[in-house]
C-alpha positions in Angstrom: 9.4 36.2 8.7 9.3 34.7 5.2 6.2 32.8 4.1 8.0 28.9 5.3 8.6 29.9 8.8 4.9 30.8 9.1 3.4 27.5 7.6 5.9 25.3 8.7 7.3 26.8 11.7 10.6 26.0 10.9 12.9 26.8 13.4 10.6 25.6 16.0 11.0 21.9 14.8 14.9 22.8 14.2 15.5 22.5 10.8 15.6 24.6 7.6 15.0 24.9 4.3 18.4 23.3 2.9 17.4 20.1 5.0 13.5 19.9 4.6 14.3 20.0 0.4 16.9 17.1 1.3 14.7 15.4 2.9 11.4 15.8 0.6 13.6 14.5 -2.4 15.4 11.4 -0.2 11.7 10.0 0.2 10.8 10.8 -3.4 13.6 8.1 -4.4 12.7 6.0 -2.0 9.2 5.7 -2.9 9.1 6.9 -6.5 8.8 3.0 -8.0 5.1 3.1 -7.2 4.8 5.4 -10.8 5.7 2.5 -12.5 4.5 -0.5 -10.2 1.0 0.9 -9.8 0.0 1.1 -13.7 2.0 -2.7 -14.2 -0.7 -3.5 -11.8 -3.8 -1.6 -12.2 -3.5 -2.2 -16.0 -3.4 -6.2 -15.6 -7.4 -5.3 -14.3 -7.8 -3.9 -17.3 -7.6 -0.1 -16.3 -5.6 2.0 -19.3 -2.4 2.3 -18.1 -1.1 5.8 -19.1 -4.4 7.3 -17.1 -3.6 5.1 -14.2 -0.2 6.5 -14.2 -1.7 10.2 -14.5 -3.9 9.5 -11.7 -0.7 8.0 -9.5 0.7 11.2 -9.8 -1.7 13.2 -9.1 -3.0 11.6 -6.3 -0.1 11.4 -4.3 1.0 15.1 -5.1 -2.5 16.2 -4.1 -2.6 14.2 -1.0 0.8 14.8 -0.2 0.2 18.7 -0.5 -2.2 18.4 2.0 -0.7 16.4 4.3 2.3 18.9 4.7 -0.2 21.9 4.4 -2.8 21.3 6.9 -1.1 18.4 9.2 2.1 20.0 8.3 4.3 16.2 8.8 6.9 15.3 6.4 5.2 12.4 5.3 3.9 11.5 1.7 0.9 9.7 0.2 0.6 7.6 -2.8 -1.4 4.5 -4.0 -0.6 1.7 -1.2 1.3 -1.9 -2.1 -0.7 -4.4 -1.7 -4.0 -2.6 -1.8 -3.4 -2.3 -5.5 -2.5 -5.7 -6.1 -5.9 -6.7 -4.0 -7.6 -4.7 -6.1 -6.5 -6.3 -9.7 -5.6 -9.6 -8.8 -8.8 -10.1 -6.4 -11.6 -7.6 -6.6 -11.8 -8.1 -10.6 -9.8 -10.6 -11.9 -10.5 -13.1 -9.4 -13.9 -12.2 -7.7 -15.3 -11.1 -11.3 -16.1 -7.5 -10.4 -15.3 -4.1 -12.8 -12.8 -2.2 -12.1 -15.2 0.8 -12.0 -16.8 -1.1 -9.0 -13.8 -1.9 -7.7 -13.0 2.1 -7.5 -16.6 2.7 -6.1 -15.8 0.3 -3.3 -12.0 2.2 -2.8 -14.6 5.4 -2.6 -17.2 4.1 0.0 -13.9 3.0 2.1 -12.5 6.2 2.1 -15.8 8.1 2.7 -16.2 5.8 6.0 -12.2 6.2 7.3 -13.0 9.9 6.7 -16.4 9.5 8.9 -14.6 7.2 11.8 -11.6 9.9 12.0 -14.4 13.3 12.2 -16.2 11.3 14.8 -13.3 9.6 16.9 -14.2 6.1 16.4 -11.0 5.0 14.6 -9.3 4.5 18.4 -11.8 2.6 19.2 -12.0 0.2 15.7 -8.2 -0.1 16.5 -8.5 -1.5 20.1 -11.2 -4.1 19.0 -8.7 -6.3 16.4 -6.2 -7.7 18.8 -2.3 -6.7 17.6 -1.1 -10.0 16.7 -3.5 -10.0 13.9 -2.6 -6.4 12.9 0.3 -7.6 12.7 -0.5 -10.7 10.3 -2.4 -8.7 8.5 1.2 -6.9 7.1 2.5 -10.2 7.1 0.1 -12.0 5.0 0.0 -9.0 2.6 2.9 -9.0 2.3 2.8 -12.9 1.4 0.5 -12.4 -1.1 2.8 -10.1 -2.9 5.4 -12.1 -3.3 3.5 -14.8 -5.1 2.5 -12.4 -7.3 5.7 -10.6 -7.5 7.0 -14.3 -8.6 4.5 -14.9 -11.0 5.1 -11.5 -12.8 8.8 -12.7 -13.3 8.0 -16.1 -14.2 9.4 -17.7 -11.5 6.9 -19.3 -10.6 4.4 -21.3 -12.6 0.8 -23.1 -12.5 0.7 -26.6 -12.6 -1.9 -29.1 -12.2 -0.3 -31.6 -10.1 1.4 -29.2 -7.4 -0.6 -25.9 -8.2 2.2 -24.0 -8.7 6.2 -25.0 -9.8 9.3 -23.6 -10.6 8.9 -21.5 -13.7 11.6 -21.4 -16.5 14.9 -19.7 -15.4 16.4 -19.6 -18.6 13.9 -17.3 -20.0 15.6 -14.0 -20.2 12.6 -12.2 -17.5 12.7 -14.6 -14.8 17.0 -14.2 -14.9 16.2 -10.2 -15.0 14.1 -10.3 -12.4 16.0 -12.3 -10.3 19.5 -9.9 -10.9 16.7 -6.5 -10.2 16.3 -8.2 -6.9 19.9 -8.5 -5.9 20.7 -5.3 -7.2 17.8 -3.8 -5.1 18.3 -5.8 -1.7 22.3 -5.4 -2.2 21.6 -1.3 -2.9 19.2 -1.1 0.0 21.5 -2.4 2.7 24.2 0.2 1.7 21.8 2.5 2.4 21.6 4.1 -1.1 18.7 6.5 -2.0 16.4 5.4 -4.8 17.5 1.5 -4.2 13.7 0.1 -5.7 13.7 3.0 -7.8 17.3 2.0 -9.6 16.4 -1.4 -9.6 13.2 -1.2 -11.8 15.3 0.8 -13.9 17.8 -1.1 -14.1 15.8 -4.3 -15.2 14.2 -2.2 -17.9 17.7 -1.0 -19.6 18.3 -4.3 -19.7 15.0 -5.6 -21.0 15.7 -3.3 -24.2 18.7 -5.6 -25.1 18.1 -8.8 -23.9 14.1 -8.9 -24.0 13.1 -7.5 -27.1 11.4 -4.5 -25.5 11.0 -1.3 -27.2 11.9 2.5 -26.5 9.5 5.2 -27.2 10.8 8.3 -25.6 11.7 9.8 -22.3 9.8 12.7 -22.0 6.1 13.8 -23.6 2.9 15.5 -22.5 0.7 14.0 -20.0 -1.6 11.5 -21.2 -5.2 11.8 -20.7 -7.0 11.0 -17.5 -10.4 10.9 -19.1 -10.1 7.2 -19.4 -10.4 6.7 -15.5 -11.9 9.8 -14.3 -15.3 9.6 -12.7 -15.8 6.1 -14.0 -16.3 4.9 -10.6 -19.2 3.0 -10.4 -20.4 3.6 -6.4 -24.1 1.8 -6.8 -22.3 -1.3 -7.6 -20.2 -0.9 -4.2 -23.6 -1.1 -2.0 -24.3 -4.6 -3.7 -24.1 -7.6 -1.1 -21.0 -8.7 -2.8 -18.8 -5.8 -3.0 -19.7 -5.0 0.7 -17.0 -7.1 1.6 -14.8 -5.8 -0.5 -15.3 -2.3 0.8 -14.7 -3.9 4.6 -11.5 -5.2 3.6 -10.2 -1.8 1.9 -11.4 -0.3 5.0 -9.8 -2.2 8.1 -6.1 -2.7 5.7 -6.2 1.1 5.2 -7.4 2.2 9.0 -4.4 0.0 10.3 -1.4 0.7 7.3 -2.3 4.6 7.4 -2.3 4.8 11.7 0.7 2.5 11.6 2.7 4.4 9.1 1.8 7.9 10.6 2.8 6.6 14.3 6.2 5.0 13.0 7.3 8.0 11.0 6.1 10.2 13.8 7.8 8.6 16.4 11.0 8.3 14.2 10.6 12.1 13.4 10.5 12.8 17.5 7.2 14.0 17.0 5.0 12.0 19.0 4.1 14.7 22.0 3.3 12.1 25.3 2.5 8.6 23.1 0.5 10.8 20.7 0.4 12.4 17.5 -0.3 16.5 18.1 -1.8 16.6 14.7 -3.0 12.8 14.2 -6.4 13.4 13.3 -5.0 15.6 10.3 -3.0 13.4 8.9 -5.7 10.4 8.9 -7.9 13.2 7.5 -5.5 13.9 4.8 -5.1 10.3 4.0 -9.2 9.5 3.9 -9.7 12.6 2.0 -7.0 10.9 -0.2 -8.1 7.9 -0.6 -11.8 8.7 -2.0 -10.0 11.4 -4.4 -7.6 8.6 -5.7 -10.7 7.0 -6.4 -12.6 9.9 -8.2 -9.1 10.2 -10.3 -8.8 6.4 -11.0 -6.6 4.6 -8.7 -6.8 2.5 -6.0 -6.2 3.2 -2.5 -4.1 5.9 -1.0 -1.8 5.8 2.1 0.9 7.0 4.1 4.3 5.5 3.1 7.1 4.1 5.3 9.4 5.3 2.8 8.6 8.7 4.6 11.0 7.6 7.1 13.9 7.7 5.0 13.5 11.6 4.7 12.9 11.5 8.5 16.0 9.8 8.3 17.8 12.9 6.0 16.1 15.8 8.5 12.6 16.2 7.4 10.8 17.3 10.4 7.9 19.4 9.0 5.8 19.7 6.2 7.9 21.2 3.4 9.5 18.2 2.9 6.2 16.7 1.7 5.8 20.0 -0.8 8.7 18.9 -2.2 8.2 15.2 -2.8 4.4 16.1 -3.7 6.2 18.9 -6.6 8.7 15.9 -7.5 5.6 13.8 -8.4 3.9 16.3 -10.4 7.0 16.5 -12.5 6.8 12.5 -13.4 3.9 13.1 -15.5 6.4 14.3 -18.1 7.8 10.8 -18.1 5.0 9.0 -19.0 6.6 7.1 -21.9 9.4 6.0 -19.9 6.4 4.6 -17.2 4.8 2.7 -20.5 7.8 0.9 -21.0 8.2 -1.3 -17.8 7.7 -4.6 -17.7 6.2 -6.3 -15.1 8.9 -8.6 -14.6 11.0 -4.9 -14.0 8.4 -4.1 -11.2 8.7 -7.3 -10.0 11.6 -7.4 -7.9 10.2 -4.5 -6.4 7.3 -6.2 -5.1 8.8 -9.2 -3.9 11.5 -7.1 -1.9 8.8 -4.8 -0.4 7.2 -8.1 0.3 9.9 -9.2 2.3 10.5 -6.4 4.8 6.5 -7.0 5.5 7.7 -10.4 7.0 9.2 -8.6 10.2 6.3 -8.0 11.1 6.3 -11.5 12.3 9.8 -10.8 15.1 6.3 -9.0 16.9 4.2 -11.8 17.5 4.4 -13.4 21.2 5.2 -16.7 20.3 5.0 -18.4 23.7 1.0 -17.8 23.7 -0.4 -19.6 20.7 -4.0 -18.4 21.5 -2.4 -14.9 19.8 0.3 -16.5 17.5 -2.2 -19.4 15.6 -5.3 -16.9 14.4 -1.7 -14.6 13.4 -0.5 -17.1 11.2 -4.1 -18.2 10.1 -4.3 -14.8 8.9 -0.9 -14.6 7.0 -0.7 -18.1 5.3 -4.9 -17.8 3.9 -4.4 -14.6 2.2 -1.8 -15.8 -0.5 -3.1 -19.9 -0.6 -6.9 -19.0 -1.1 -5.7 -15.7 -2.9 -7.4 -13.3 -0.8 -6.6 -10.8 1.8 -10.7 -11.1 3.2 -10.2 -14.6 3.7 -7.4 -14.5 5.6 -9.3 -11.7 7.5 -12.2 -13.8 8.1 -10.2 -16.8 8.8 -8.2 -15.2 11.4 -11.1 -13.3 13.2 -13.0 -16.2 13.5 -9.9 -18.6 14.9 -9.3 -15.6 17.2 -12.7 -16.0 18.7 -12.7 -19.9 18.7 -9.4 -20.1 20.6 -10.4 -17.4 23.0 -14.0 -19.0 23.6 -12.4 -22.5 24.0 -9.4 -21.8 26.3 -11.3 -19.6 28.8 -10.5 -16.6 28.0 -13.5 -15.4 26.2 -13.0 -11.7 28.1 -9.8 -10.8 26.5 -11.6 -10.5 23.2 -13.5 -6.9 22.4 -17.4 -7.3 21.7 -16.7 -5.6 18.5 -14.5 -8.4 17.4 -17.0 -11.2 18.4 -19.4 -9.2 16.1 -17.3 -9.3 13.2 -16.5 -12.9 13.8 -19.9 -13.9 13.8 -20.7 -12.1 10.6 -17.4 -14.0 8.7 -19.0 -17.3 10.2 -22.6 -17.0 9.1 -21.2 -16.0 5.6 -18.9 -18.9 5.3 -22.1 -21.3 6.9 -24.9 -19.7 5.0 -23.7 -18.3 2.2 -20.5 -19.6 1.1 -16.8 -18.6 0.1 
């Protein structure tokens, strides 16, 4: 018996090596954007954009490795969308923090998603936040991505009497980001591998000709990682502001990484009577991921739905993540090609994953509003006050109201009234 039957147990999931190498490069293309999105976005916080690109790599080969090794699914890991763009846009450019706080926060969430999956509890956070606003929670990420997917293309603009406008489409950007998005939704829908992938390289051929950007190389030596590794600053994550921070990077990654691994899982036939065999694993995997990400210099770490396109190609164990986590170990030969995107080439890849996080909405139960308003509370605050924790406190606390006032105070877990009340008195007592 060679050494991949006895890790991966091959023929007992009914697949082979052929397929599971298929499958582990399918969800590389699928997935392999976030190389190039996650420095365009890190970097606008100010984080040096050639380490954040090392990190990427790294991190999702490292968490991906273990995934396969000791949960043994095909599914991969990487730096999460939307997470990241909470991170720069919020966390420091917005709420004023560094981005070495920022990381300490990323850390302190991933040591307590690693604590609530040792101990059990993560079943039990889940059942206390009501499914319509798990669901908004997608949405309005989602949301808040596409303004700022817009923004990077200049599309859209600021402007003091309507806050934002119609940027100008004749630049040659906004009409590159705009063509990257057809070619990516048009690519998708005939099902070809790598659709976001060609798209953001696509838009960056182009940019050389008509954007004035400049070529520097395909291939080169890994850039340093000094720059972000171990500049996490963790005391500043246990100060009364960043606490909420922390909360937020907590509840968005307990719900994306359990959603993701039950969707793949399910997809892959491997859910064993409503449950994951090896569920605890993989969220152990993931946590353990998330606080190394950290240590490395990037922000959070998840499962990805683009797993499910390998699903999709065969992958049924976890040799298909060994491949895609190998794949990503080779990209950090490509780092000048990664320097040379524009955001307005990462764009369209935003707003389009942006928009598939809108179906989330198809499974809200529209006839009750006590479960449908607090949903869309959730999903229209995070982009309009610019802040996923808003719309987290907004929604839990119109949750509650509704409930309270319609009689139906018992539907709602003691847990949630807790973290209702807590939103409230900050919002009363000590402000936004």
């Amino acid at each position: 018996m060679n050494w991949t039957e006895r890790v991966f147990k091959l023929q007992e999931h009914g697949t082979t090596v052929r397929t599971e190498l298929v499958a582990g490069l399918t969800t590389f293309l699928t997935m392999a954007y976030i190389i190039f999105v996650n420095p365009s976005i890190l970097g606008d916080a100010g984080m040096p954009k050639d380490s954040v690109f090392v990190a990427t790599c790294l991190i999702a080969a490292l968490g991906t490795t273990i995934m396969g090794l000791y949960a043994n699914y095909p599914i991969a890991l990487a730096p999460g969308m939307g997470l990241n763009a909470y991170f720069a846009y919020v966390v420091v450019l917005h709420m004023g923090f560094t981005w070495q706080a920022a990381l300490g926060a990323v850390f302190v969430s991933g040591c307590l998603f690693l604590l609530v999956s040792l101990f059990g509890l993560r079943a039990l956070i889940i059942r206390a936040i009501p499914v319509s606003l798990r669901y908004a929670i997608t949405v309005g990420i989602g949301l808040f991505l596409a303004l700022i997917a817009l923004k990077s293309a200049g599309i859209v603009a600021a402007s003091p009497a309507t806050f934002i406008t119609l940027g100008d489409l004749h630049k040659a950007p906004a009409v590159l980001a705009v063509l990257g998005f057809v070619l990516i939704a048009v690519l998708d829908r005939l099902k070809v591998p790598g659709a976001i992938l060609i798209g953001i390289v696509a838009v960056t051929i182009a940019s050389f000709f008509f954007a004035g950007n400049q070529f520097h190389g395909l291939f080169s030596a890994p850039p340093s990682i000094e720059p972000t590794f171990l500049q996490l600053d963790i005391k500043a994550a246990f100060t009364g502001g960043v606490l909420n921070v922390v909360l937020v990077f907590f509840l968005v990654e307990l719900f994306d990484a359990t959603g993701t691994l039950m969707g793949v899982a399910k997809r892959a036939g491997l859910l064993v009577p409503g449950k994951m065999e090896r569920l605890n694993r993989s969220l152990l995997a993931d946590s353990g991921a998330i606080f190394a990400g950290a240590l490395l210099g990037t922000s959070s770490t998840t499962a990805y739905v683009e797993s499910a396109a390998g699903v999709q190609a065969g992958g049924r164990t976890g040799l298909t993540a060994i491949t895609v986590a190998l794949l990503f170990l080779a990209c950090l030969f490509i780092a000048p090609l990664a320097g040379v995107v524009p955001p307005y080439a990462t764009a369209p890849a935003l707003f389009f994953v942006a928009c598939l996080m809108l179906r989330e909405l198809t499974e809200l139960d529209w006839a009750d509003t006590t479960e449908v308003i607090p949903a869309t509370v959730t999903a229209l605050t995070m982009p309009f006050t610019y802040s996923i924790a808003n719309g987290l406190a907004f929604g839990f606390i119109t949750y509650a109201a509704l409930k309270l006032f319609t009689g139906r105070a018992r539907e709602v877990n003691w847990m949630l009234w807790i973290i209702a009340a807590v939103f409230l008195f900050k919002y009363v007592y000590v402000g936004g």
